[in-house]
C-alpha positions as CSV (number, residue, x, y, z in Angstrom):
1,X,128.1,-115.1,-69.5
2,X,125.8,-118.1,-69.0
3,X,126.2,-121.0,-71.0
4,X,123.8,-121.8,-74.1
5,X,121.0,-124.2,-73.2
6,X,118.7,-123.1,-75.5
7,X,118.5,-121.8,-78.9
8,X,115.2,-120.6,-80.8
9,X,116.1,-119.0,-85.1
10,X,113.2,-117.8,-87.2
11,X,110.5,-120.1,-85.1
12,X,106.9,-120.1,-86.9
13,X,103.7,-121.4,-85.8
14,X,100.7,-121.7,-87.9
15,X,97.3,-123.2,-86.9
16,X,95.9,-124.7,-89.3
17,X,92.0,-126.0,-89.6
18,X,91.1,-127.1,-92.6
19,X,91.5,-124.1,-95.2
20,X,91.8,-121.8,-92.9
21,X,94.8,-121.0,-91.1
22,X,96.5,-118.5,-88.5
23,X,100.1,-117.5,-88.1
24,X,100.3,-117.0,-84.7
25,X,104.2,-116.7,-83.9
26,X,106.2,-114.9,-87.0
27,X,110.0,-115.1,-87.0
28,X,110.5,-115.2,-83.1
29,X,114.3,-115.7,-82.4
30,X,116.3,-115.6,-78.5
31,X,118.7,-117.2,-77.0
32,X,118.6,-119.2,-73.4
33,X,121.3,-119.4,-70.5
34,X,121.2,-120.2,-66.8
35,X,119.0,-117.3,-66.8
36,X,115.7,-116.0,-66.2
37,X,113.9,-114.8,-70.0
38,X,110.8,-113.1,-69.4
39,X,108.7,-113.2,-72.4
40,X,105.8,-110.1,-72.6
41,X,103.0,-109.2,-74.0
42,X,98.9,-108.7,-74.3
43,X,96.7,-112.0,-74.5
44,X,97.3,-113.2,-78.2
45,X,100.2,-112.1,-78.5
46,X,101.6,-115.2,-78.7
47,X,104.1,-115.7,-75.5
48,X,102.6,-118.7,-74.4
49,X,102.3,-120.5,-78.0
50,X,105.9,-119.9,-78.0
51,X,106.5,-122.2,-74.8
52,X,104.3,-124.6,-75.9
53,X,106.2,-124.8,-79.2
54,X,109.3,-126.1,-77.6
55,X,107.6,-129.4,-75.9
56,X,105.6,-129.6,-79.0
57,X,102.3,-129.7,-77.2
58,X,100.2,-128.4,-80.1
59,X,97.8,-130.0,-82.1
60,X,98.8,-132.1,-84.9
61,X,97.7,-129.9,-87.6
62,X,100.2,-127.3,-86.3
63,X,102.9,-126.4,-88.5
64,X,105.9,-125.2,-86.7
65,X,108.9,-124.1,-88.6
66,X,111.7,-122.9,-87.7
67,X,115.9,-121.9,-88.8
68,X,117.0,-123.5,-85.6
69,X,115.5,-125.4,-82.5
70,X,118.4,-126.3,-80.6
71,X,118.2,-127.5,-77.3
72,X,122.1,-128.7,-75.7
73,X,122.5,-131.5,-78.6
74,X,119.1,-132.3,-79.5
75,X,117.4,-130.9,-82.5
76,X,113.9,-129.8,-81.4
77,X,112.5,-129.6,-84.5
78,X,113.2,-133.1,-85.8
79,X,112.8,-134.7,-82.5
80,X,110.2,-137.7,-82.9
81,X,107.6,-138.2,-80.2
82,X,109.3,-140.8,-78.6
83,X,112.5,-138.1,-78.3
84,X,110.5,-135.7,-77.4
85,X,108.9,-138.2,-74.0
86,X,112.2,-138.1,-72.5
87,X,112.5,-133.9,-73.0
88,X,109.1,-133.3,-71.5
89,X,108.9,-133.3,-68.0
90,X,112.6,-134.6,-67.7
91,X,114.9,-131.9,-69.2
92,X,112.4,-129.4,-70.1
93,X,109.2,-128.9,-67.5
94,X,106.2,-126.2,-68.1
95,X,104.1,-125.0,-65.1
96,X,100.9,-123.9,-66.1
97,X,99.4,-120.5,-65.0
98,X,95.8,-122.8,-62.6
99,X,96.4,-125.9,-60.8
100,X,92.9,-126.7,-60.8
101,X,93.0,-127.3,-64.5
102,X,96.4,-128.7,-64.3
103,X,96.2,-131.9,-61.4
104,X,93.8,-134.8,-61.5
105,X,90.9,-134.2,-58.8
106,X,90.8,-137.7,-58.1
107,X,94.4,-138.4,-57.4
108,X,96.3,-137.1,-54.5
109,X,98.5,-134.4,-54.9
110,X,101.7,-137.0,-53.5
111,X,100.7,-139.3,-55.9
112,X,100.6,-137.3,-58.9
113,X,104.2,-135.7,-58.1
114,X,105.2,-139.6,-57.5
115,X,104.2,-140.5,-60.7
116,X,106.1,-137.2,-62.4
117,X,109.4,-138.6,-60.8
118,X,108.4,-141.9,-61.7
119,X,108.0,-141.9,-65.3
120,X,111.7,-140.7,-65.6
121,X,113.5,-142.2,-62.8
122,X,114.0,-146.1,-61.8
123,X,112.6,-146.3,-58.5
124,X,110.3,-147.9,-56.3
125,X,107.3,-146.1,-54.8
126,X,108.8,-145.5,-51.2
127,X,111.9,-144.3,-52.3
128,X,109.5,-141.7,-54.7
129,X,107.5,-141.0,-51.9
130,X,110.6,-140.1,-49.9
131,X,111.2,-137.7,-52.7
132,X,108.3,-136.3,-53.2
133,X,108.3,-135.4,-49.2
134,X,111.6,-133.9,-49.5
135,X,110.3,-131.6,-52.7
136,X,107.2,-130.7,-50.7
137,X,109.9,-129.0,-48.3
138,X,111.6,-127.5,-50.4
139,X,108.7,-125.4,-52.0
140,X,107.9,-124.5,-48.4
141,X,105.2,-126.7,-47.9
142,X,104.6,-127.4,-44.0
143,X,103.7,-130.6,-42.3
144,X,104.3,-132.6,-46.2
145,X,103.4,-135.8,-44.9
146,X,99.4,-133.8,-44.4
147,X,99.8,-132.5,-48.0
148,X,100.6,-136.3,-49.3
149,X,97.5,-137.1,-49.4
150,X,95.5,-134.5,-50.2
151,X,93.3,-133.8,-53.4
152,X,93.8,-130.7,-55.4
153,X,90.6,-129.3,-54.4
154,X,91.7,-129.5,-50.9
155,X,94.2,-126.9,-51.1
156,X,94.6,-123.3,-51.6
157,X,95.6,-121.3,-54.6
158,X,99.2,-120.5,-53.8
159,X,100.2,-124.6,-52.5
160,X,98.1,-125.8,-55.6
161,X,100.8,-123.4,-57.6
162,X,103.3,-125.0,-55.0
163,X,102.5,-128.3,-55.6
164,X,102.5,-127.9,-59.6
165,X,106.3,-126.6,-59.0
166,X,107.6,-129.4,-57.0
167,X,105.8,-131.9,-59.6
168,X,107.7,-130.2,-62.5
169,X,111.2,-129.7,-60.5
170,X,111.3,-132.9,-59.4
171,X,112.8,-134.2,-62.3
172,X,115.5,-131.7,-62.2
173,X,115.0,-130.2,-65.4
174,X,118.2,-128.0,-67.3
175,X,114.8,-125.5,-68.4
176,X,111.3,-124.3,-66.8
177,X,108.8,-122.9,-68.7
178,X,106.1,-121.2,-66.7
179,X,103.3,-120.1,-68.2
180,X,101.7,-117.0,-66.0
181,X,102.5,-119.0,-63.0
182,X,101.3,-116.4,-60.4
183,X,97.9,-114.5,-62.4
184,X,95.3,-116.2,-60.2
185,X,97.3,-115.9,-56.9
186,X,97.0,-112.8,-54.7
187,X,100.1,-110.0,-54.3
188,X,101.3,-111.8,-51.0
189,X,101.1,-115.6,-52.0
190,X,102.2,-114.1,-55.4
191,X,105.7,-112.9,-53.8
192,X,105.9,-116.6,-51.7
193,X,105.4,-118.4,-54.8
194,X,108.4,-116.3,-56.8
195,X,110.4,-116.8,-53.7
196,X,110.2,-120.9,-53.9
197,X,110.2,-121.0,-57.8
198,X,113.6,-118.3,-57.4
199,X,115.6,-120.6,-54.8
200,X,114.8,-123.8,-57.3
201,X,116.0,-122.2,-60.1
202,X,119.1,-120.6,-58.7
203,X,120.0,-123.7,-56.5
204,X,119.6,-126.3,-59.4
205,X,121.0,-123.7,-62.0
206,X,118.2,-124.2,-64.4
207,X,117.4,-122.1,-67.2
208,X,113.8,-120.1,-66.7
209,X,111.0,-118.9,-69.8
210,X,108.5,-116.7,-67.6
211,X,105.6,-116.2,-70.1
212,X,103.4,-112.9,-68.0
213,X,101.5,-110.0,-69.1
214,X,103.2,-108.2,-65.7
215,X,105.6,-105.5,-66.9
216,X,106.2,-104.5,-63.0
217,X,106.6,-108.2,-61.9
218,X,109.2,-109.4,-64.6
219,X,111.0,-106.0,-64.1
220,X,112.1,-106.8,-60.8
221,X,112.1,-110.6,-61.0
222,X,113.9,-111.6,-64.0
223,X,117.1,-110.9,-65.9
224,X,116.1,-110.2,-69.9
225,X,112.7,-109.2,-71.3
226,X,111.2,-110.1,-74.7
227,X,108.2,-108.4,-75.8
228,X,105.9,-109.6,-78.3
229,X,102.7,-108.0,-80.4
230,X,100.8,-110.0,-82.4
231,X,102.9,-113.0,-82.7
232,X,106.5,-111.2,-82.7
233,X,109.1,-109.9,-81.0
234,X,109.1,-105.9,-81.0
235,X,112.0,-105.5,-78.8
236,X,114.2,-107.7,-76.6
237,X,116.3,-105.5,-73.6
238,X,117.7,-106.1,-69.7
239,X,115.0,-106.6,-67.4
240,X,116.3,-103.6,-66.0
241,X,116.4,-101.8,-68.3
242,X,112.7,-101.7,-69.1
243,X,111.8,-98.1,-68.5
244,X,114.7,-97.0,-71.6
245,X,112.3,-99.2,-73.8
246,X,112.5,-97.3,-77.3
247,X,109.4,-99.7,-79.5
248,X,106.5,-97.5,-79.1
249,X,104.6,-101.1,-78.2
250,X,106.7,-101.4,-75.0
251,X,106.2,-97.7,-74.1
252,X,102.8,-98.0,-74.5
253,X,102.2,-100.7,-72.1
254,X,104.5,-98.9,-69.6
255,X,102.8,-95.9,-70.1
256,X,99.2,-97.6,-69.4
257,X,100.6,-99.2,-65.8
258,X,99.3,-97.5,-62.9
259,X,101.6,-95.6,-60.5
260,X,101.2,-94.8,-56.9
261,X,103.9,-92.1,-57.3
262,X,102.6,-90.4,-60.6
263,X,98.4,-90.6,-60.2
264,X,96.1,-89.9,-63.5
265,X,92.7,-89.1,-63.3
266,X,92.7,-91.7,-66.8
267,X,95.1,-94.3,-67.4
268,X,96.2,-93.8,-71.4
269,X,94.9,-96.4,-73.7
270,X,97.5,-98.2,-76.0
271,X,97.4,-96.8,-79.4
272,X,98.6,-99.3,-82.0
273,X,100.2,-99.0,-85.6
274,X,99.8,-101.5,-88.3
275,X,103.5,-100.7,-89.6
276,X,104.0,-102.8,-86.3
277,X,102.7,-106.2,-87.9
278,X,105.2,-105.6,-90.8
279,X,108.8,-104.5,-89.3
């Protein structure tokens, strides 16, 4: 049994804009080890307002509620800002799903991963260069020294996605939070990049939230799936144990996943039940 890093009770989110206001997560509760959490769903379903809940990246005007928020001794909930500094980045980092949108295009990609160690770490800027040049290897990054001192929009998808990894490990964070890390990345850079982000987590025994709409993909790549509609969590099973799914929802979105080894002239289109949005 992995040990408890993480622990999310009853967590509510609800945009608010004026007088008008959205409940986007409802009542989302799960539990997080040394252990690799898939969390499911269609876009809006609210998987990736969940991770952002934890680092409090959210507007202002958010309200997020919530029985319990417990990350190792610190409350999340109450956290202050200036608490909350030292958890981003440090002891819990998110890698968003495009570099392009992610890194500075006027700053080199060494630099930027220098200044993510940096703001954490007491060190002078050779000994985070070093660093970084010894993270740029480990994410499989050839000829590091090259890649220093690049800009973002000098490199590919898949060492953009690279980069973005060794800038959020670097800290050595207990918990990753990546947010659709592979959607823009093609099947083979797609396999490289789960391969790197795999070692890091297993080698620095770190806790992993993959936030994907990729039944297939978290199947085979992570240990426990949540699946969420509409801001809540319709069933929570083994990664493994996907195709038993028993919430209509899940079998649904199984059921619409093309096969190689069972070929339909029509894929089947989801049909959804509003008793879903109230049990």
């Amino acid at each position: 049994m992995s040990s408890l890093k993480l622990n999310v009770e009853a967590l509510n989110v609800r945009f608010v804009n004026g007088k008008k206001e959205m409940h986007a997560v409802r009542d989302v509760s799960f539990t997080l080890g040394r252990e690799k959490l898939a969390i499911v769903g269609e876009s809006g379903s609210g998987k990736s307002t969940v991770g952002r809940s934890l680092l409090k990246l959210h507007p202002g005007s958010t309200q997020i509620t919530a029985k319990a928020l417990q990350f190792g001794d610190v409350d999340l909930l109450s956290a202050s800002e200036k608490a909350m500094q030292k958890i981003r980045g440090q002891r819990i980092s998110m890698i968003m799903q495009d570099p392009k949108y992610s890194l500075n295009p006027v700053v080199k990609v060494g630099d930027q991963i220098a200044e993510a160690y940096l703001a954490h770490h007491k060190a002078s800027r050779s000994e985070a260069r070093e660093r970084v040049m010894l993270m740029l290897e480990k994410v499989h990054i050839r000829d590091p020294k090259r890649v220093y001192n690049l800009y973002p929009h000098e490199v590919s998808g898949g060492m953009g996605q690279r980069i973005m990894i060794a800038m959020m490990v670097i800290t050595n964070p207990e918990v990753i939070i990546a947010d659709e890390p592979t959607s823009a990345l093609d099947v083979s850079v797609r396999q490289q990049v789960l391969n790197v982000l795999e070692e890091l987590v297993v080698e620095q025994q770190m806790g992993l939230i993959f936030v994907s709409h990729d039944l297939n993909l978290v199947r085979n790549y992570c240990d426990r799936v949540l699946v969420m509609y509409a801001g809540r969590v319709v069933e929570s099973l083994a990664a493994c144990d996907l195709q038993y799914a028993e919430h209509p929802y899940t079998r649904g979105l199984l059921a619409a996943l093309p096969s190689m080894d069972n070929r339909r002239p029509r894929l089947p289109v989801l049909q959804r039940d509003p008793l879903w949005l109230t049990c």
